[in-house]
N, C-alpha and C positions, 0 to 999 in steps of 0.2 A: 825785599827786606832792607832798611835803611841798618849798614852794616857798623853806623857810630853807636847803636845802641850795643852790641856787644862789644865795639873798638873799647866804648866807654868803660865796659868791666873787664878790661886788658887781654880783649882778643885781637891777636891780632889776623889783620887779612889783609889778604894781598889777590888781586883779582888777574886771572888770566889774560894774555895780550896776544899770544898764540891762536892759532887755528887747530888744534890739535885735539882729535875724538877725546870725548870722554873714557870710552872703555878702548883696550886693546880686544882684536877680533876674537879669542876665547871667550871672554866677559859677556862681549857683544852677543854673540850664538846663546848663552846660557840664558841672557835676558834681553829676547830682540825685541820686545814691547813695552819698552820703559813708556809713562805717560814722557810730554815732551818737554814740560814744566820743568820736572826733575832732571833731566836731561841738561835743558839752558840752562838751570840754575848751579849746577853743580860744575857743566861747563864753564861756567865765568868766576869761577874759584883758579887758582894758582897757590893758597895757601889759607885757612881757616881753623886756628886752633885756640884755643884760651891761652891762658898766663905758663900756667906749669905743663902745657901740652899735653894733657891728659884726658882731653875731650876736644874732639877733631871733624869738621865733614870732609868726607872722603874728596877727594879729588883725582884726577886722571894720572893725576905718579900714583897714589895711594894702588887705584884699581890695575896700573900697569905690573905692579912690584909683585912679582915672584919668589924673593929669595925666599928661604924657608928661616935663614937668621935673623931678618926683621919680622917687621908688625904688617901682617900682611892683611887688605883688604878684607877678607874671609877667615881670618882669622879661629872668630869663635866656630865656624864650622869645623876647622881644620881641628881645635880641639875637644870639640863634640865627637866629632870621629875616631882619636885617639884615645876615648874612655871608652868606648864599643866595641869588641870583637865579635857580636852576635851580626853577624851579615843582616836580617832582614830590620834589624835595630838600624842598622847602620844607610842602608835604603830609607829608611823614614827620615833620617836626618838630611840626607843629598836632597830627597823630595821637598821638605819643608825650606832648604834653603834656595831652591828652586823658582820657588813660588815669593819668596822673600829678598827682595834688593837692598843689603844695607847700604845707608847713607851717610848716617855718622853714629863715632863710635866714642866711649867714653871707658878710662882701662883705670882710675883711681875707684871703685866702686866696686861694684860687683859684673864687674865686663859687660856694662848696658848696651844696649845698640836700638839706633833707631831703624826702621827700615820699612820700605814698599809693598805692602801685599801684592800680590798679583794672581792672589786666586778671582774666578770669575765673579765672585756673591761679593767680596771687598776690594775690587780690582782698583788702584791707585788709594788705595788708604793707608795711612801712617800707622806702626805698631813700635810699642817699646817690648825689650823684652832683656832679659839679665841672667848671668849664671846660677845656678845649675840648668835654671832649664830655658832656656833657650830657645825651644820649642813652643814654649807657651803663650807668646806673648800678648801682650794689651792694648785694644785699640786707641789711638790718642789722638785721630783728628783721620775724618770722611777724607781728604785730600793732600797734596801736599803744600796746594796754595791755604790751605784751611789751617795745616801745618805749622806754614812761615808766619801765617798774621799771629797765629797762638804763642810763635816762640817770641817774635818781637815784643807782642804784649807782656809774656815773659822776663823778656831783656831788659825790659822798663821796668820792672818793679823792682824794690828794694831784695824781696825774697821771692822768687820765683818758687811756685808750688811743684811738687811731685806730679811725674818723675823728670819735667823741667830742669826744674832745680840740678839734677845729674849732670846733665848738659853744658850747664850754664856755668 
């Protein structure tokens, strides 16, 4: 992804110089099958955020960060799980995020997130998906190299179409 086309709409980015995993070993166990695309690409990040930081791709501080008083990787899960006390309610959400690796997240909206499928039938496909349901989400690109050409194409136009535009 040529990174001046969002530099140009005041993202800024700053690319890893580190050897350093992308996921800390918990991460890594939860999703040992990442495709390896996503993996590089999210690897060679150190910092990618727009203008007002409110749309981000995750990176390996993002996915190492625990504390529960920042913006933590997993975030919308973590508050999916605090509207549910019905335990097998709360099983479907662990499950769904399971199968879902998010990769970047946007919090001025409706808490969009992009993320990984990683079930068997859409295994490496892009989905958008937004609060309340979270669960639900929309497929927006077979891959994640299908992804990146859609978003640059994106990044170039004047208005970036839905749910781009979120992103962007």
């Amino acid at each position: 992804m040529p990174f001046s086309l969002i530099q140009s709409r005041g993202w800024t980015v700053r690319t890893s110089t580190g050897a350093r995993p992308l996921l800390p070993p918990p991460v890594a166990q939860r999703y040992p099958a990442l495709p390896s695309d996503v993996i590089t690409f999210l690897s060679s990040l150190e910092l990618c955020c727009n203008q007002a930081e409110n749309s981000w791709f995750l990176t390996c501080e993002d996915y190492a960060r625990e504390d529960a008083s920042t913006f933590r990787w997993n975030e919308y899960e973590h508050m999916a799980l605090e509207t549910y006390d019905d335990p097998e309610y709360r099983a479907g959400i662990k499950a769904f995020w399971d199968s879902h690796f998010p990769f970047m997240l946007a919090v001025h909206s409706d808490y969009d997130y992009l993320a990984i499928r990683l079930t068997p039938d859409d295994f490496g496909s892009v989905v958008h998906g937004y609060a309340p349901e979270w669960e639900e989400p929309s497929p927006i690109a077979v891959s994640f190299a299908a992804f990146l050409d859609t978003f640059t194409v994106a990044a170039a136009m004047p208005e970036a179409k839905y749910p781009l535009d979120v992103f962007l």
